[in-house]
N, C-alpha and C positions, 0 to 999 in steps of 0.2 A: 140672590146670592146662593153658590154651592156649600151644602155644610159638606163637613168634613166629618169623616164617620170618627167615633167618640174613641177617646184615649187608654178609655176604660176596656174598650171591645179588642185592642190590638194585642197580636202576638207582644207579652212580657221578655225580656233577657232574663230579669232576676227568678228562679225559680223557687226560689220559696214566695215572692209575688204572686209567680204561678200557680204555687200548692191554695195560697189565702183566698185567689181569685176565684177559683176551683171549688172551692171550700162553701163559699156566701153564694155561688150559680146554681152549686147542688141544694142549698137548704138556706135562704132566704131570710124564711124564718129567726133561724137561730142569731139572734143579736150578738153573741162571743163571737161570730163568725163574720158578721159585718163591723164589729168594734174592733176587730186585730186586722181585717184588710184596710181598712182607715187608716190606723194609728201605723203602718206598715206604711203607705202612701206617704202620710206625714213626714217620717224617719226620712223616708227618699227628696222632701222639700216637693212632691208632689200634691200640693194642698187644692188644688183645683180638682183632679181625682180624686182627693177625700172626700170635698166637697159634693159631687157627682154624685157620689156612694149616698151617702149621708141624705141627698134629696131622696135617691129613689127606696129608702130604706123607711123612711118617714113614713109612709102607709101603713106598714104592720110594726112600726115600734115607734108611735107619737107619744108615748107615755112610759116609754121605759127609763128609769132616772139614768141608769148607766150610759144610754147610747144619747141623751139628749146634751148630756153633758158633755161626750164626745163628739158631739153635732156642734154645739158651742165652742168647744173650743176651737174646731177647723174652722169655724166662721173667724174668729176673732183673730186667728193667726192668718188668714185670710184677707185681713183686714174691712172686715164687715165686723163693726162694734154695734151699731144699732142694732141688729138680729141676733148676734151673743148676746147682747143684754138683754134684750125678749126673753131668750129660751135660757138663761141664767136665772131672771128673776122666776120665771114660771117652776125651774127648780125648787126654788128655796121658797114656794105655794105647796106642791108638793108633794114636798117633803123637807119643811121646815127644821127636820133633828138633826137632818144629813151636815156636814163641814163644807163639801167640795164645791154645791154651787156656790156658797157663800162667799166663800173662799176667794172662788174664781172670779165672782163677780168684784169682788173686793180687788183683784189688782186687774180685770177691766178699768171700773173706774180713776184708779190711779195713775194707768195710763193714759189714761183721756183727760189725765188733769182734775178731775171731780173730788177735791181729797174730804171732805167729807160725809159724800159717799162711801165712798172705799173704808173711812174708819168702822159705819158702822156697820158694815159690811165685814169686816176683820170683829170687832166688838162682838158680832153673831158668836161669830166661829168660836172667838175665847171664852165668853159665856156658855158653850155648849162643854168645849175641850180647853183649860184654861190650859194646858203643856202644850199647846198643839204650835210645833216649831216653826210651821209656816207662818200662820198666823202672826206668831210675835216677832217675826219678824220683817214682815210687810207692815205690822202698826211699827215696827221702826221707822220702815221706809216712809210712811205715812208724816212720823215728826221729821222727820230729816229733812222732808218736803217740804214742812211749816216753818224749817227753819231751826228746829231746836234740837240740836244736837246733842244735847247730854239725857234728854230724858230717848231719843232715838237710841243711844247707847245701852243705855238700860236695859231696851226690848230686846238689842240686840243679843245681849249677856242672857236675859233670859230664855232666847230661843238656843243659845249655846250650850246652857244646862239643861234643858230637855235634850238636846241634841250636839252632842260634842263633834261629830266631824261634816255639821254646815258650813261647807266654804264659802254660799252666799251670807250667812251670819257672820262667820270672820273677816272678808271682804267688806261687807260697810260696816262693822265695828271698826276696823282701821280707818276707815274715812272719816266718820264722826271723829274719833281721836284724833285725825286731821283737822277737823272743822275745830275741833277745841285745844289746836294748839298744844298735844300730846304723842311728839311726836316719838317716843320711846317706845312708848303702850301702841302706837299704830303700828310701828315695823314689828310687834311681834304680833301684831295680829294679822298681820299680812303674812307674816313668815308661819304662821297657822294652817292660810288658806293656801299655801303653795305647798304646805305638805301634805295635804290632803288632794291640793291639784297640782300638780307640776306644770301642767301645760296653761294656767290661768294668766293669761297673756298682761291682762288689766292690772291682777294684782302683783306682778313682777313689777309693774312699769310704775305702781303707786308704792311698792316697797323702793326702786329707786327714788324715787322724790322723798319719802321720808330719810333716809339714808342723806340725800343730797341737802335738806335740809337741817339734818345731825352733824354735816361739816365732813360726815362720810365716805369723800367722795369714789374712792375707789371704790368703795362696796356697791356705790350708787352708780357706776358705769357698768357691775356687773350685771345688774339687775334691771337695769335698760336694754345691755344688749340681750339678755336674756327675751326681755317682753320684744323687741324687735326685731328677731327671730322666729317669734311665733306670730306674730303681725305688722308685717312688711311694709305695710301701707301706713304705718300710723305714723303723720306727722309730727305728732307732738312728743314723742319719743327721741325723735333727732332733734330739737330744738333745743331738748332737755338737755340732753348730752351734750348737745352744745355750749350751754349754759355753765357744766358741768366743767367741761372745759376749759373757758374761759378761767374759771375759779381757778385751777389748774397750772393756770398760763400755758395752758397748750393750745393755742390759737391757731396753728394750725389745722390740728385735731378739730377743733371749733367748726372752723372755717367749712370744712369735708361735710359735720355734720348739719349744721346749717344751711349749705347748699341744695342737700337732700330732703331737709325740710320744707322748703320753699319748691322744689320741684313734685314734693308728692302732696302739696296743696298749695298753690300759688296764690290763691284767694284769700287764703289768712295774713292778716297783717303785723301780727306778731311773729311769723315764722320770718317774714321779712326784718322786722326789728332785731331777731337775733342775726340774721345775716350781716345787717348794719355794724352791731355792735362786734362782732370777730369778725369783720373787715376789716374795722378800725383798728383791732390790736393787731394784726397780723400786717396791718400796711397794705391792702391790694385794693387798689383805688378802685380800679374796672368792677370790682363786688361792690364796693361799698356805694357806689355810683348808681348801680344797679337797684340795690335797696334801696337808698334815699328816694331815686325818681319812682319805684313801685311806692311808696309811701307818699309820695308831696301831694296828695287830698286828705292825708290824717294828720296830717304833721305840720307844726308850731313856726311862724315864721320866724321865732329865734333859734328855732330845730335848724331850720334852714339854711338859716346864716352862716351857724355851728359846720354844717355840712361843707358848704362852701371853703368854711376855713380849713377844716379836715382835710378838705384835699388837696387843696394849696401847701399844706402844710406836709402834705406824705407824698409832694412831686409831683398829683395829678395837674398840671394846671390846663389843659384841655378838656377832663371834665369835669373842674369846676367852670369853667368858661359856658360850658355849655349847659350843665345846670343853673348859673346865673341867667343864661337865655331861655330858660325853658322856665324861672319863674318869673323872668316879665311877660312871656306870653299867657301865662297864667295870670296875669296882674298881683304878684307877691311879689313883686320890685318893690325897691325904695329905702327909707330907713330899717325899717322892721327885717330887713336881708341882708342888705349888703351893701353900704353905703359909700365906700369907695369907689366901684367899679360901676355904680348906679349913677352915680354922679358925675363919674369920669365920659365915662362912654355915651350914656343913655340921656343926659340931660347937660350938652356942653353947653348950653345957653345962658344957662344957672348964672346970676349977679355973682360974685365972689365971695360976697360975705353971709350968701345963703350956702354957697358950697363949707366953707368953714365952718357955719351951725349944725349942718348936716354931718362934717365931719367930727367935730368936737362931741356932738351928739351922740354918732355913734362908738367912738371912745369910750364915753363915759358907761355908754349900756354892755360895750362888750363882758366885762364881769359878769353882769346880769345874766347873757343868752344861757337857757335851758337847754340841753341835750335829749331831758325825756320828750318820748314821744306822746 
């Protein structure tokens, strides 16, 4: 196999790349000099070149705590967790008083899922710097993990009084205030983190759901299209709106944003459910059609039924026809769907007075059929 000569060696564009690069070729030695062309690489999403740097810098700085923790973290962002948590733990051997391995190591393992690590891993840090903002608020993220949202809050509040303009502490302070059904206390915590960030994409989109959940909804469209402005691609933005809509009665509006949803992840089946659902108020069979049969492997065969009659009912009768064929080749024929046209078409052999039990039957269930999905 030809290698390919190294990414590190090539004529740079960026020229202050080229001052750093310059910089760590003349004097090696100097670790400030190999730590700012790293974390430069980084900045660029060039983590492979960090990486690079970071091996061949290991010979004259295997012990320097600043460059190993900068070595750790290209790994981890790299995604090599097993070799950042080597040179994290070896950290915090050490030099045990420091915060940052601990630290770092702590939301290591809470990304990996380990939350018991990770606490006492954060426990380090607060024991050392009991204000230290990061900290308290990653032991947030730690309870919020576990499930328990108001003592997560807590941390959160306290990492906000050592640190009044943490956006990620006002950002899951809103959420737990979600989780706990507060959803007053949430939009201003949201409405926190968006003053401090404007362009906080996530917390626009969770200040419109709290909004949307306040019965807000006009405020709660602004604050969608806001988040979906800044991230184009988020499904769940348009379904919301969708939703939003719907409350609304502007089902067409719905309809738009639901469409968009299900096109910028066709894989979800809830983006499909909201399609369903502002098909059906707006009357366009050919969506609503659409949605049902992207769903008939999640969905109720009295969902089904429901369906069928939905479009019977709003003029489609060619595709309900064809949906009723498309659940006997599925084998979801029979009573459980659709018992008229089951009966009529699909079983004309039927004694008479099994056809009439069948029908009376399905009479009697029609109140019954569910619509959820």
């Amino acid at each position: 196999m030809n290698k390919t000569k190294s990414s590190i060696n090539a004529p740079q564009a960026d020229p202050f790349l080229k001052e750093l690069r310059q910089r760590y070729e003349n004097n090696p030695q100097d670790v400030g000099a190999v730590i700012d062309l790293v974390r430069r690489y980084s900045a660029l999403g060039r983590s492979a070149d960090a990486l690079e740097v970071c091996r061949a810098a290991m010979k004259n700085h295997s012990r320097a705590y600043s460059f190993l923790l900068e070595f750790a973290n290209v790994l981890f962002r790299h995604g090599d967790v097993r070799e950042s948590r080597m040179i994290f733990k070896k950290l915090t051997e050490l030099k045990p008083e420091r915060v940052e391995a601990w630290n770092n190591l702590g939301i290591l393992e809470l990304s990996a899922g380990n939350l018991e690590e990770a606490h006492r891993a954060f426990s380090k840090v607060l024991n050392l710097e009991p204000r230290n903002a990061g900290a308290l608020c990653n032991t947030g993220n730690y309870f919020a993990e576990k499930g328990d949202a108001a003592l997560a809050a807590t941390y959160f509040e306290r990492a906000l009084e050592a640190r009044g303009d943490f956006v990620e502490a006002w950002y899951n302070l809103g959420n737990s205030y979600i989780s706990l059904g507060q959803f007053s206390s949430a939009k201003e915590a949201f409405l926190r983190a968006i003053f401090y960030d404007d362009k906080f994409a996530s917390a626009h989109k969770n200040l419109g759901f709290t909004c949307e959940r306040l019965g807000e909804y006009d405020d709660a469209l602004e604050y969608y299209g806001r988040s979906a402005a800044l991230n184009r691609n988020d499904a769940g933005i348009q379904a919301n709106m969708a939703n939003v809509h719907i409350h609304m009665e502007q089902y067409g509006k719905a309809l738009e944003c639901a469409k968009r949803a299900v096109r910028l992840a066709p894989k979800e089946p809830s983006n499909w459910g909201v399609l369903r659902e502002a098909a059906m108020r707006q009357k366009d069979g050919k969506a609503y059609y659409r949605a049902v049969t992207a769903l008939i492997n999640a969905i109720s065969d009295g969902c089904l039924a429901q369906s069928i009659k939905d479009l019977r009912e709003m003029g489609f009768k060619q595709e309900a026809e064809d949906l009723l064929e498309y659940t006997v080749k599925l084998n979801r024929s029979g009573i459980n769907v659709d018992a008229l046209p089951f009966t009529e078409s699909k079983m004309p052999k039927l004694p008479a007075d099994e056809i009439n039990r069948l029908l009376y039957k399905s009479i009697n269930q029609s109140s019954k059929i569910t619509t959820n999905i």
